[in-house]
KEGU-744879 format. One record per residue (C-alpha): x, y, z; residue in one letter. Coordinates in steps of 0.001 Angstrom, whole numbers, plus 500000, padded with zeros to 6 digits. Layout:
// residues N
XYZA
...
//
This chain:
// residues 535
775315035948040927X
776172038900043133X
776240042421042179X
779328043386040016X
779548039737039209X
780821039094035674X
777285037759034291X
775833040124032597X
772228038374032562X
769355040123033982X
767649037950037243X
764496036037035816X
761874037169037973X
757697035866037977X
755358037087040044X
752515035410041020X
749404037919041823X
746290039616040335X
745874042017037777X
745174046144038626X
744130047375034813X
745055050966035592X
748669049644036248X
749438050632039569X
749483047336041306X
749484043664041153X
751201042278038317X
751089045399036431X
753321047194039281X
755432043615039276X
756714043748035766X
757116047430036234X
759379046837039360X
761060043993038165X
761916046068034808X
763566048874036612X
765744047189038349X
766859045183034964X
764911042129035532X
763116040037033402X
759573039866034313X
757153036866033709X
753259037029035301X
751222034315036271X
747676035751036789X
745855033839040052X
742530036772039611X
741476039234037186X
740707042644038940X
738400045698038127X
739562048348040473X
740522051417039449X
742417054151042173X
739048054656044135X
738704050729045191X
737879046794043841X
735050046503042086X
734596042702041310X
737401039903040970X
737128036668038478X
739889034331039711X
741419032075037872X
740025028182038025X
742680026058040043X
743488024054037305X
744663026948034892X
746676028771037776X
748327025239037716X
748857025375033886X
750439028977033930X
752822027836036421X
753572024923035264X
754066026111031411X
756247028567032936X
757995026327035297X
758743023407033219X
760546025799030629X
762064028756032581X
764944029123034585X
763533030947037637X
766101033145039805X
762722034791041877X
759375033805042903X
757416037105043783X
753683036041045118X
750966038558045614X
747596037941045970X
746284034667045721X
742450034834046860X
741155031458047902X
742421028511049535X
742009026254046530X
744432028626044665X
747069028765047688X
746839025289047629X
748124024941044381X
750789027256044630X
751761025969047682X
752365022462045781X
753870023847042958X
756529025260045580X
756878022270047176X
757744020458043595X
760815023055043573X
764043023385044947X
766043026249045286X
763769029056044465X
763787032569045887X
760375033114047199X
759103036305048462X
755708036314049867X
753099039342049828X
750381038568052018X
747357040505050628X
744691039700052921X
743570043028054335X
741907046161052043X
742719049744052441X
739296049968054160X
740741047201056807X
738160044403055674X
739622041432055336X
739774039561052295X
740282036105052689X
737838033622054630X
739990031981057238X
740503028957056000X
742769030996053457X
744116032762056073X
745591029652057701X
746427028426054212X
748254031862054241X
750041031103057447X
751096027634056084X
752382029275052527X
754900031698054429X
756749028564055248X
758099028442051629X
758857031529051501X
762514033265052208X
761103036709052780X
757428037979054271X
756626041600053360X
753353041797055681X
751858045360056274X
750501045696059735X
747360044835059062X
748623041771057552X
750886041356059958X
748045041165062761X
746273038887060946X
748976036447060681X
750016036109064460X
746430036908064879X
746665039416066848X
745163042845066842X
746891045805064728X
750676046617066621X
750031050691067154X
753645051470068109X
757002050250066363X
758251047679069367X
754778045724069241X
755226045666065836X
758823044378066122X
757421041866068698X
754702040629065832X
757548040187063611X
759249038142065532X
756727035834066190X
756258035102062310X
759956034630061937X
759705031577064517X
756284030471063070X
757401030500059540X
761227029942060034X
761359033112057010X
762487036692057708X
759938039507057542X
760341042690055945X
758494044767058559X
757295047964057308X
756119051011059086X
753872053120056811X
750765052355058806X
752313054058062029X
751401057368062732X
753872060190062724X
756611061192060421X
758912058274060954X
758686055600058481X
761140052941059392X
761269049558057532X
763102046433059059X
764174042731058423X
763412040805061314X
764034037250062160X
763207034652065255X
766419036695066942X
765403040234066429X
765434042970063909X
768858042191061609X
768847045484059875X
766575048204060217X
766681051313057520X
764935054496059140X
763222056799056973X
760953059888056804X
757140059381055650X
756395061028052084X
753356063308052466X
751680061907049167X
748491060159048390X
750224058230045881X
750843055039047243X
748196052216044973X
750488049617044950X
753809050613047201X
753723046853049047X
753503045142045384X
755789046759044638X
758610046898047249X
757975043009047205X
758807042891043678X
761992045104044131X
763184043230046870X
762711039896044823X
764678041171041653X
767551042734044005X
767755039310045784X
767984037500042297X
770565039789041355X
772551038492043942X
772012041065046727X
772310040835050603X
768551041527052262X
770557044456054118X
771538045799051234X
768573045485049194X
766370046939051167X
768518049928051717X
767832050217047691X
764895049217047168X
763320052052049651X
765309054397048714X
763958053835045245X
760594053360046916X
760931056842048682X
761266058532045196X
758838056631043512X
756171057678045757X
757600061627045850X
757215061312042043X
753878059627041603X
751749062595041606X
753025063808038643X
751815060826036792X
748579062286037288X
746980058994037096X
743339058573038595X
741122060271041410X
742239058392044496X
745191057119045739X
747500056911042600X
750197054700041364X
753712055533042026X
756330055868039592X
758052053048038713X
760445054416036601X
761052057615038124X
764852057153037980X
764673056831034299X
762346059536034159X
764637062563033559X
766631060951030443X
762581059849029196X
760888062802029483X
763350064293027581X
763761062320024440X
761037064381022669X
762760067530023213X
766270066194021814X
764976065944018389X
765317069866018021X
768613069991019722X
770006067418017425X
768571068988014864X
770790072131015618X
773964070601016865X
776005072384014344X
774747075842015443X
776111074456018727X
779306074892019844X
781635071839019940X
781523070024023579X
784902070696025493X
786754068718026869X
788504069543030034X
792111068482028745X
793886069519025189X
792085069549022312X
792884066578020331X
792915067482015976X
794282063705014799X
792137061094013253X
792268059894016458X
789456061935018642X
787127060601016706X
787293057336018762X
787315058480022718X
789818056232024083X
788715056317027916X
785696055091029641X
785077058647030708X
785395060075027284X
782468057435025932X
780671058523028477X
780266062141027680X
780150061486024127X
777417059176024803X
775882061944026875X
775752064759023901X
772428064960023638X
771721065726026889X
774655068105027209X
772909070035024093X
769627069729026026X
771434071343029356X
772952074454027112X
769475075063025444X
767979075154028835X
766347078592029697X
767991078679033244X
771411077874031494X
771512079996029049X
770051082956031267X
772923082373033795X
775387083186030948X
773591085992029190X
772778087668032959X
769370087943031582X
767684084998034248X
764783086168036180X
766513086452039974X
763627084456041390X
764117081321039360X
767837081852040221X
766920082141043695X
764551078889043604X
767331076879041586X
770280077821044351X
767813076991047245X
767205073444045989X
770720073524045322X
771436073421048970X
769283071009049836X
771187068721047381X
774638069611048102X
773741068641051790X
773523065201050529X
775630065281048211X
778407065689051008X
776913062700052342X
777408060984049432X
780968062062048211X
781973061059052287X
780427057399051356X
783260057558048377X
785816058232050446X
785112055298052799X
784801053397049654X
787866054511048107X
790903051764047438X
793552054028047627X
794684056865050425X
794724059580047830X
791310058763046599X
790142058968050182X
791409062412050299X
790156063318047080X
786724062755048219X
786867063802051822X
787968066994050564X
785417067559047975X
782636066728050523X
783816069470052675X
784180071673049316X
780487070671048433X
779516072651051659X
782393075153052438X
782724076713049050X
779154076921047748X
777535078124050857X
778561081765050148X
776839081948046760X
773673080259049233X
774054082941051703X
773998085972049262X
771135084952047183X
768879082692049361X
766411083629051884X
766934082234055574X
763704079967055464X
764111076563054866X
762894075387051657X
761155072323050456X
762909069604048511X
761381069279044896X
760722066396043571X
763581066443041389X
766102067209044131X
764525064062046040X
764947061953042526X
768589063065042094X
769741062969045816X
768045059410046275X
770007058382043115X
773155059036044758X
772171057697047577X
771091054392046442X
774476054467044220X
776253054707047324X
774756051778049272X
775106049276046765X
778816049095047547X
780454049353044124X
782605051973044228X
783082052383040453X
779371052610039967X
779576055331043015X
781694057293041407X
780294057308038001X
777060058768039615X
779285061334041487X
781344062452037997X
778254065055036594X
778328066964039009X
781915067609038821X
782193067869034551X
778667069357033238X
779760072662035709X
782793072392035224X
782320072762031407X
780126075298031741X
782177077151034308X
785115077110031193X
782656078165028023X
780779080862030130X
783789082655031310X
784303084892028626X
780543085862029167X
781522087017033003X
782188090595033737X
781681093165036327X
778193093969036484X
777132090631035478X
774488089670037966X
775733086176038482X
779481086913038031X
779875085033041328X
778373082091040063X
779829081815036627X
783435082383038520X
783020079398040962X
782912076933038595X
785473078618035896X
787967078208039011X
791137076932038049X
790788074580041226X
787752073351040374X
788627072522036758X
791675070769038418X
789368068834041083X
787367067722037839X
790202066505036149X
791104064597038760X
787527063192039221X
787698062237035909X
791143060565036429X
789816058833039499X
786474057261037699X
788697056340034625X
791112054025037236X
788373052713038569X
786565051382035284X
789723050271034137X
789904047483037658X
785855047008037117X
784299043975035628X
781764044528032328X
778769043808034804X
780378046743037092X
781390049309033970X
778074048571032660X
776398050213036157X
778841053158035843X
777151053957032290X
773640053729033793X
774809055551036630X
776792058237034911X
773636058106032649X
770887058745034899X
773125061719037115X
773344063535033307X
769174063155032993X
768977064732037102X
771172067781036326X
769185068415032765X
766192067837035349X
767598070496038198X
768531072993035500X
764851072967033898X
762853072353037454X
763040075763038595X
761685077493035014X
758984074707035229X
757680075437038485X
757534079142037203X
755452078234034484X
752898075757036483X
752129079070038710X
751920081840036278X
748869082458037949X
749912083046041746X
750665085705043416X
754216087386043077X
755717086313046425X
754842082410045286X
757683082080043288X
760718082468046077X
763713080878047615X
761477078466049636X
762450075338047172X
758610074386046082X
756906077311045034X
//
């Protein structure tokens, strides 16, 4: 199965680890993982846990003979695309794993070596250790942290990037698997991650460290990503260019979660998040619809029998979307913007996040073009990443400050959307995440025009995106994305609905983020609320 394969069923993934009770890691974070990226989880437990965010307090493993049961129950009934293995405690119970493996065939097995703490004690005796050493020989994929690392070329802790390359190599030859070498325990900003085999590094995806304490359970985690991406047919390359780019947002998000005292979970479903935290607040704005006006179209208004049925994928797609579209219009930010009545700072916060995220979203719309089938389509989306920049940066200029903001955590969630949309390949599903930002404003653009006059405080605004040009960009956007569901497979189309999906939660997200920051510091001081991005 690869992705935009024609079968539609979601990768069977188990993982293999202890339990965490407050749900941040071990098989908790698995079946989280594993469930947003559309897998099927299963869980065989090898230890019960009680830790909380502040540490382990006592562990009650599982007797050998029942860790053989679960997997064996599971095994001899299951079709198995993934084996994700976490922490396994003693060498009695990597024993048995180890010969439940070897009773296999075909299995992809991705390994998780916890054997070091967060304090740097180890946890396993070494007789487990070696049995550790021995176990990464069935496995396709190590994800060692340095610690771990160390421990299995024992060696001491690599302090600098190239020694930990160097370690990394010398498991690949050991073990004959690749390692996924990651870099959070360097110091500095860098945080690069890296597949490495007996040759060398194969791939290595650069990124810049999250300043967050939120990280119970990142390594479970990106273990458990990695192993439903694979499943799903994936190349390692590619999969780990998505799975830390999720990863990177996860952690960036976490701390709203506001889950325990120490170092807290991440969030899992952080790119579901927007569309979620917003179901409450559609019940009123259903409730009203009919005291709303009707959603527009960008082409003719259609009166037959007919427009009850949208006849284009892009049609279904913003009908699907309604709700959120309500949500968007009832939006303070929104509907100050067309009354003229917005308070200039959030304005000023909003259009200074709004920077940050059209930077990348050139980035992005340049990935389309490259991606593109067709010359015009290339051009299309060339020229609309030099738009994103060249047109927008004069409303940026007259009502931003010169001092470089912050991103907020919902420009990191929507930009590393896109950006995870774009490395998957799949240009339809690309595009589909590209389309909101083209329609929502451009719909707005055409129903606020009529509120746009003279001495309308954001007059400049309101006129960019009631542009002729831009309505005529849009159209062809929507054109474009319509051409390129109609070549897609029902695996592929389905991704463009997620896609298009999820980009309609961000902007409802980026509207309401800047009116929400406002409100969490009602009590600071008047300057704290400025065109810095985080306030």
């Amino acid at each position: 199965m690869t992705p935009g394969s024609a079968d539609p069923r979601p990768p069977r993934v188990l993982s293999i680890a202890g339990t965490d009770p407050t749900g941040g890691a071990g098989i908790q974070a698995d079946l989280k993982t594993i469930a947003a990226f559309g897998g099927y989880g299963m869980a065989v437990v090898t230890a019960l846990v009680a830790q909380n965010t502040l540490g382990v307090r006592s562990v009650h493993p599982s007797p050998a003979a029942f860790l053989r049961d679960q997997l064996e129950a599971v095994g001899d009934d299951v079709q198995i695309d993934a084996i994700k293995i976490g922490m396994l405690h003693s060498q009695r119970l990597i024993a048995v794993v180890d010969d439940w493996l070897g009773q296999r065939t075909g299995d992809v097995v991705i390994l998780d070596p916890v054997m070091v703490a967060t304090s740097g004690d180890r946890l396993l005796d070494a007789a487990a250790e070696d049995a550790v050493r021995a176990l990464c020989r069935r496995a396709d994929l190590v994800t060692p942290n340095l610690p771990e690392l160390a421990v299995l070329v024992d060696e001491p802790v690599a302090t600098s990037w190239g020694a930990a390359v160097a370690q990394a190599r010398r498991l690949a030859e050991a073990s004959g698997a690749r390692v996924l070498l990651k870099g959070g325990h360097l110091a500095g900003d860098a945080c690069p991650d890296a597949l490495v085999s007996a040759a060398g590094v194969v791939a290595q995806i650069d990124g810049a460290r999250v300043a967050s304490t939120n990280t119970h359970g990142t390594g479970c985690s990106l273990s458990s990503a990695m192993a439903t991406l694979r499943a799903a047919g994936w190349e390692w390359t590619a999969a780990l260019a998505r799975a830390k780019a999720w990863l990177t947002g996860a952690i960036a998000a976490g701390a709203a979660l506001e889950v325990g005292r120490g170092n807290g979970p991440i969030d899992h479903l952080h790119e579901l998040r927007p569309a979620l935290d917003h179901l409450h607040e559609l019940r009123p704005a259903l409730d009203h619809l009919h005291e709303l006006r009707p959603a527009f179209d960008l082409r003719p208004a259609v009166t037959t029998e007919a427009a009850a049925a949208p006849s284009t994928w892009t049609e279904r797609a913003w009908t699907d979307a309604a709700p959120v579209r309500a949500a968007v219009d009832a939006c303070a930010l929104v509907d100050g913007l067309r009354t003229g009545d917005l308070d200039a700072r959030w304005f000023a916060w909003y259009l200074a996040q709004d920077a940050l995220y059209l930077g990348e979203y050139a980035r992005v719309l340049a990935r389309a073009s490259a991606l593109a089938p067709r010359a015009e389509e290339q051009v299309f989306w060339a020229e609309a990443a030099a738009s994103a920049i060249a047109v927008e940066a004069e409303l940026h200029r007259s009502h931003v400050d010169e001092t470089a903001p912050d991103a907020a955590p919902t420009t990191l969630a929507y930009t590393d959307h896109l950006h995870a949309a774009s490395v998957r390949g799949s240009y339809g599903e690309l595009v589909a995440a590209l389309l909101p930002c083209f329609w929502l404003y451009a719909d707005l653009g055409e129903r606020f025009a009529d509120a746009n006059h003279d001495a309308h405080p954001y007059r400049d605004w309101l006129a960019t995106y009631a542009d002729p040009a831009f309505a005529a960009s849009t159209r062809r956007a929507i054109a474009v994305v319509d051409h390129a569901a109609s070549e897609a497979s029902p695996t592929e189309r389905e991704r463009m609905r997620v896609a298009f999906a999820r980009s309609m939660g961000h902007e409802l997200a980026f509207f309401e983020a800047p009116v929400r920051a406002a409100d969490a510091h009602d009590d600071a001081d008047a300057g704290g609320v400025r065109a810095r991005g985080l306030v």
